[in-house]
Every structure is written in C-alpha cells, then in structure tokens.
N, CA, C and O of each residue as an XYZ file, in Angstrom:
392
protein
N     -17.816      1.794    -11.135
C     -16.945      2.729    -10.456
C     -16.737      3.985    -11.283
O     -17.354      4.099    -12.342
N     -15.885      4.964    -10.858
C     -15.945      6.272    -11.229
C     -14.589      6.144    -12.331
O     -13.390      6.205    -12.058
N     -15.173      5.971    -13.494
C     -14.228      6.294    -14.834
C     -12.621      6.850    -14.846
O     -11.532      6.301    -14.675
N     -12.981      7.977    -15.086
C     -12.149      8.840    -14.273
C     -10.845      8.286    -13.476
O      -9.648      8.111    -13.703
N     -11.672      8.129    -12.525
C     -10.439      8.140    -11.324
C      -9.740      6.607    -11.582
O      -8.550      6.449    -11.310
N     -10.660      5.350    -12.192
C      -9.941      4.162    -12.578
C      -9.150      4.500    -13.523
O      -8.231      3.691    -13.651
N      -9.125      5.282    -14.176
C      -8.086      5.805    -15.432
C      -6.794      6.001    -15.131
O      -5.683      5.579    -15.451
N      -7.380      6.902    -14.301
C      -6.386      7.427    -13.712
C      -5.322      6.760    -12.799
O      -4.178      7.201    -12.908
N      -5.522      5.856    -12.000
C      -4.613      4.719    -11.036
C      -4.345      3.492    -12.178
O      -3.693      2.574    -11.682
N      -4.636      3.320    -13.321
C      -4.749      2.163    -13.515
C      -2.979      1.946    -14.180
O      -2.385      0.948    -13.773
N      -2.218      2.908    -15.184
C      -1.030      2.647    -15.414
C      -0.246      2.821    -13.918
O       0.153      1.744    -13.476
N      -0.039      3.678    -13.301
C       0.900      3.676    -12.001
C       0.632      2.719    -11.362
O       1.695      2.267    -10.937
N      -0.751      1.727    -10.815
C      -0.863      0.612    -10.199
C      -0.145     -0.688    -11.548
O       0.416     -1.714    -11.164
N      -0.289     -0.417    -12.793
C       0.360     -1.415    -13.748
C       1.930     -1.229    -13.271
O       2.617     -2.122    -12.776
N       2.278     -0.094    -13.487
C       3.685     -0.222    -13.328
C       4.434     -0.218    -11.938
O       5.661     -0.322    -11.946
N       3.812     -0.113    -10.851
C       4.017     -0.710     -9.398
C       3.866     -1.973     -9.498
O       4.497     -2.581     -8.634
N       3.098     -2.818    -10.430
C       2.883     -4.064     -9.921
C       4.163     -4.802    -10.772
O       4.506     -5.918    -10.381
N       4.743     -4.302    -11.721
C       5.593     -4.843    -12.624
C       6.955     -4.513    -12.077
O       7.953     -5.220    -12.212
N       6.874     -3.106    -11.308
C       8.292     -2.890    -11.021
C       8.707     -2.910     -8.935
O       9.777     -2.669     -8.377
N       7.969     -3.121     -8.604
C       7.716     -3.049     -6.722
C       8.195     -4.736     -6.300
O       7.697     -5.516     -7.111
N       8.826     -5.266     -5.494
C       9.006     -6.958     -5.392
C       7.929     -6.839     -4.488
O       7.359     -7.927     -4.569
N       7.194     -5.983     -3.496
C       6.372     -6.022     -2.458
C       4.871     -6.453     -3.401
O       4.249     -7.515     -3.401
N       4.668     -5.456     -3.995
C       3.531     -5.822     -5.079
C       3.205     -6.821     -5.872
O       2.063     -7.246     -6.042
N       4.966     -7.530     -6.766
C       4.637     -8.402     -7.519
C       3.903     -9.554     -6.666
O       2.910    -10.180     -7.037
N       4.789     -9.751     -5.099
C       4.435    -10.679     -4.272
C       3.006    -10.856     -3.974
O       2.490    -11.974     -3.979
N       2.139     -9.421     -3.627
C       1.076     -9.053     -3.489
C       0.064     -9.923     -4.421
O      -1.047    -10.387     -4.163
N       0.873     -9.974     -5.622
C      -0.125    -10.332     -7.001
C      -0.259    -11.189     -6.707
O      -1.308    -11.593     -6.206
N       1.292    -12.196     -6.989
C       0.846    -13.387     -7.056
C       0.172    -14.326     -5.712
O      -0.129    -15.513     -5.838
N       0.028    -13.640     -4.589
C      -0.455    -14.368     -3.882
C      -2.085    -13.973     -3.953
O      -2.903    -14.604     -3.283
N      -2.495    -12.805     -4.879
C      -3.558    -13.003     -4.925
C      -4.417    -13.988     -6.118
O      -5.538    -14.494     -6.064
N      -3.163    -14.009     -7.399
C      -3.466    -14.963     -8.190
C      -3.431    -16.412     -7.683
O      -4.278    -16.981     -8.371
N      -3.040    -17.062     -7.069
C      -2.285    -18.293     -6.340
C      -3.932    -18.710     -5.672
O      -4.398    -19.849     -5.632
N      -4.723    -17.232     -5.109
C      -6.102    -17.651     -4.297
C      -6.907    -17.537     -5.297
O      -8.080    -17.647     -4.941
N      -6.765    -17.361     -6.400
C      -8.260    -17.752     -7.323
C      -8.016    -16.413     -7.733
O      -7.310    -16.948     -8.588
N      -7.902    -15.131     -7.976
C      -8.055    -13.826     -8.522
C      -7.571    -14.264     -9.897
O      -6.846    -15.153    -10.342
N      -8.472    -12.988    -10.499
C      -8.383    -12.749    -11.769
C      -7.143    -11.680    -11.817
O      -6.921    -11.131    -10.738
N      -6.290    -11.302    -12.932
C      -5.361    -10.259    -13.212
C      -6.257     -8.679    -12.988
O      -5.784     -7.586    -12.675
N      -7.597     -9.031    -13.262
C      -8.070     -7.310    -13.171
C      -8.263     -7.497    -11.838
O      -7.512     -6.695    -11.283
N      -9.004     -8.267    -10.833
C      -8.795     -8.041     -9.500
C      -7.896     -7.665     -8.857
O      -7.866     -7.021     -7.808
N      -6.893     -8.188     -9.676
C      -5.123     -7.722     -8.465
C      -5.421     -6.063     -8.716
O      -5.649     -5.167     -7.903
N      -5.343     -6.056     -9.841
C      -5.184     -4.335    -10.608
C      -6.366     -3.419     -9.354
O      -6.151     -2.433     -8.648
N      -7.297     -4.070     -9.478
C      -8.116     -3.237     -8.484
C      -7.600     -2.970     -7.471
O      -7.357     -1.872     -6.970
N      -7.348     -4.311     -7.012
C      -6.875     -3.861     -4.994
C      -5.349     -3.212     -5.125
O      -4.792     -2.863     -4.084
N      -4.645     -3.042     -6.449
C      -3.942     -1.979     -6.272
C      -3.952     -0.762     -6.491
O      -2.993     -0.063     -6.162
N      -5.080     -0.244     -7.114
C      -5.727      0.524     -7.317
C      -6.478      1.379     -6.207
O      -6.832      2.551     -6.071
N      -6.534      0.314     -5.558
C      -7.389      0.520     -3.559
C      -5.889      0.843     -2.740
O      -5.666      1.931     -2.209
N      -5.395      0.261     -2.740
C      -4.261      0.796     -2.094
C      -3.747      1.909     -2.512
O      -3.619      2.750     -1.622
N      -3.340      2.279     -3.755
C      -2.603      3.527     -3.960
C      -3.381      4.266     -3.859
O      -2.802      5.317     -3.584
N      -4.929      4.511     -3.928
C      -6.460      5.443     -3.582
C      -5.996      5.846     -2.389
O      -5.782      7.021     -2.092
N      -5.825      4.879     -1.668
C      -5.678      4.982      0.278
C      -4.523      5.604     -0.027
O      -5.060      6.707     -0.132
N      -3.392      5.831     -0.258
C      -1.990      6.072      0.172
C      -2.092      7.389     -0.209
O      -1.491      8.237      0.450
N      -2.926      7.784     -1.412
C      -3.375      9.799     -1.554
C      -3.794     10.274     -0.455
O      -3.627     11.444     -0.110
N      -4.465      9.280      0.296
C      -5.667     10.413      1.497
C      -4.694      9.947      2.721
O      -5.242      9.791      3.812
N      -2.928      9.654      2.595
C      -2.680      9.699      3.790
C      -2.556     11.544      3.812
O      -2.517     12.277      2.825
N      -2.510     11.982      5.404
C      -2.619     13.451      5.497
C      -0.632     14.056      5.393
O       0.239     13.223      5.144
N      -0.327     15.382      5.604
C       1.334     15.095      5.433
C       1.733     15.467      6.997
O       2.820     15.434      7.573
N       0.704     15.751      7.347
C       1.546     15.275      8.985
C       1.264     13.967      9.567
O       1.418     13.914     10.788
N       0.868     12.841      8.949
C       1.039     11.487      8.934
C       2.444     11.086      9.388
O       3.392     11.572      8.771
N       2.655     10.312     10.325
C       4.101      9.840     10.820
C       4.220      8.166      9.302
O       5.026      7.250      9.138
N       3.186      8.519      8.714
C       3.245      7.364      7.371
C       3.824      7.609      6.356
O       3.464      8.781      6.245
N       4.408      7.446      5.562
C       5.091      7.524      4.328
C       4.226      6.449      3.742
O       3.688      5.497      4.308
N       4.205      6.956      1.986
C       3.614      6.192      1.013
C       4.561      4.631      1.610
O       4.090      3.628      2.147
N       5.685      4.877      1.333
C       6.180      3.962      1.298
C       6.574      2.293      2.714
O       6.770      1.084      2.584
N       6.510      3.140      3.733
C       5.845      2.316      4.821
C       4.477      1.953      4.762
O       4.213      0.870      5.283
N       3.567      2.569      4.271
C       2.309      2.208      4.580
C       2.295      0.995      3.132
O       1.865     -0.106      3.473
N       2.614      1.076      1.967
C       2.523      0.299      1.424
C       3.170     -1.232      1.746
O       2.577     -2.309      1.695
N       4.677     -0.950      2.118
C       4.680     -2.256      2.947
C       3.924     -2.809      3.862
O       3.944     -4.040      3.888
N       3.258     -2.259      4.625
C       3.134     -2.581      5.605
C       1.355     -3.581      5.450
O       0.905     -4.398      6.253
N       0.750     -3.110      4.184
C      -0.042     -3.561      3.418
C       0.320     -4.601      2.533
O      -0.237     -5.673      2.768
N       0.820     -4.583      1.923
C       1.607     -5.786      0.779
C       2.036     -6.693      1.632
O       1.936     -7.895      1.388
N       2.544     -6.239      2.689
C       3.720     -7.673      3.456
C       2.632     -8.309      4.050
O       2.900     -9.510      4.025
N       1.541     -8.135      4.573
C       0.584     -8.780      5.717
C      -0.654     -9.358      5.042
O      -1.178     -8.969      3.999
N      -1.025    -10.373      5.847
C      -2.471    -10.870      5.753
C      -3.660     -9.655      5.905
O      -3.646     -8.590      6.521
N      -4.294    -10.059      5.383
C      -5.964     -8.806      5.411
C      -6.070     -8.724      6.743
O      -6.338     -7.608      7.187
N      -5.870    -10.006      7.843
C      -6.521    -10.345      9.118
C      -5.521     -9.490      9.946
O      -5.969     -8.925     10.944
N      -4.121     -9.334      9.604
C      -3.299     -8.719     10.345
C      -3.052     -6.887     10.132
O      -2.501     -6.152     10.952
N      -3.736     -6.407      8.573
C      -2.902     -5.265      8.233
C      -3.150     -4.614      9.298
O      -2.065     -4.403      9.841
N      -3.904     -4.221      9.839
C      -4.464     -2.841     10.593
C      -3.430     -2.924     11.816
O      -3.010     -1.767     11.827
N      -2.804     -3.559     12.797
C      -1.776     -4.190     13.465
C      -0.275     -3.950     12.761
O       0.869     -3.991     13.214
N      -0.790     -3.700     11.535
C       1.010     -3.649     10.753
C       1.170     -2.408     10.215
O       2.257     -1.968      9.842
N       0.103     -1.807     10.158
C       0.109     -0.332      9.872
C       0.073      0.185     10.593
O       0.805      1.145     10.353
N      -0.524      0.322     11.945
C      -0.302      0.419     13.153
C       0.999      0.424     14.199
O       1.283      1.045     15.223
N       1.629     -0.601     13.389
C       3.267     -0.317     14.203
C       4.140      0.368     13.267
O       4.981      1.138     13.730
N       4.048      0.179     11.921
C       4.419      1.222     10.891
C       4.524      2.713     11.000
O       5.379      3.445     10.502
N       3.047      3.158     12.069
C       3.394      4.307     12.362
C       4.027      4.882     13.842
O       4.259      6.056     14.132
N       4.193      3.877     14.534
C       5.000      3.696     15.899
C       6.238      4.264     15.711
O       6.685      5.301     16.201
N       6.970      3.145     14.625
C       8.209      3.288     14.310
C       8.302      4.228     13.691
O       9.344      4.809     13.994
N       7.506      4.959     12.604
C       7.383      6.064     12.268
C       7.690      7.536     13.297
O       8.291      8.567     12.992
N       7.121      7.210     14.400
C       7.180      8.471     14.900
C       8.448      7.536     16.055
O       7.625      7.621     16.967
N       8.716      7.367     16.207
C       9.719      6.898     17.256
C      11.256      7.471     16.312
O      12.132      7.985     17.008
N      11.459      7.382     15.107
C      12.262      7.669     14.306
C      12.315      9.293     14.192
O      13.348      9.962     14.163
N      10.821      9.843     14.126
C      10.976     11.179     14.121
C      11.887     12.044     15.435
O      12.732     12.939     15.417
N      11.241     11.282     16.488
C      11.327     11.968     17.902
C      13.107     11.135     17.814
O      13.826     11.897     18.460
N      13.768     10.229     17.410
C      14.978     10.490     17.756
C      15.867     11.315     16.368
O      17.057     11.438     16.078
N      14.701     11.718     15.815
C      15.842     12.616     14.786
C      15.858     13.956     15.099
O      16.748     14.737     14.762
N      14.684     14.280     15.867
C      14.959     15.269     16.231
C      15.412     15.885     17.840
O      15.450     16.942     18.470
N      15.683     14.559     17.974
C      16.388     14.815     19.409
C      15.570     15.016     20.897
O      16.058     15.509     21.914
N      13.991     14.418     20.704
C      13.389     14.519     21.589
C      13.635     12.968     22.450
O      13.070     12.762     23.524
C-alpha cells in the first residue's frame, strides 16, 4: 500500500480505536473472528479513508456514517448507511422548516 497515506491514518485510527466505544466494539469483534491487531488497524484505516471522500453537501456526517459502519454487520452496512442518510436529511428539512 501507499506509505504515505498509511502513515498518515495510522495514529488517528490508533487513537479512535482506544478512545471511540463504537470502534473499541468494532475491534474486538473483529479480534473475537480470528483478526490480527494490524488487521483491525487497517479496516480502520479503510473507514476513516472513506469518511475523507464523504463530499460537504453529504446529508452524512463523519460521525453518523461512522456509526452507522461500526454498529452493523458487513452484510447489512450499505442499508445502515443508507438510512443514516434518510435521517440525515429528514433532520435537515425539519430544521429548516421545510
């Protein structure tokens, strides 16, 4: 992989995984299936990658979209991110009075 950019995610994914309860959970259920400690680090590493290229007129927040990833099965995320941004914009349109 590209040096660099693992460098670069690798303390903020350390210290999300040490300080987030969504993440620690994340871990250990990936340790619990056979993962190694650098695997977890990766797929958090993949997630916070993804959570840069959300756009900012995204009805997503870092922070919904990361739940909404951490809390779910692989088989379900796309369905949970998916209503993540429902409620997302359903929240917008009653804040702003539409």
């Amino acid at each position: 992989g590209n040096r660099r950019l693992r460098k670069a995610l690798y303390f903020p994914a350390l210290t999300w995984w040490r300080r987030c309860p969504q993440a620690q959970a994340f871990g250990e259920r990936l340790l619990a299936a056979g993962k190694v400690k650098m695997q977890v680090m990766g797929a958090l590493m993949h997630i916070e990658s993804s959570m840069a290229s959300l756009s900012p007129d995204s009805p997503l927040t870092p922070t919904n979209y990361c739940l909404a990833v951490l809390d779910t099965p692989k088989s379900t995320q796309y369905l949970a991110i998916k209503k993540a941004s429902e409620d997302a914009n359903q929240s917008r349109a009653f804040r702003d009075g539409n």
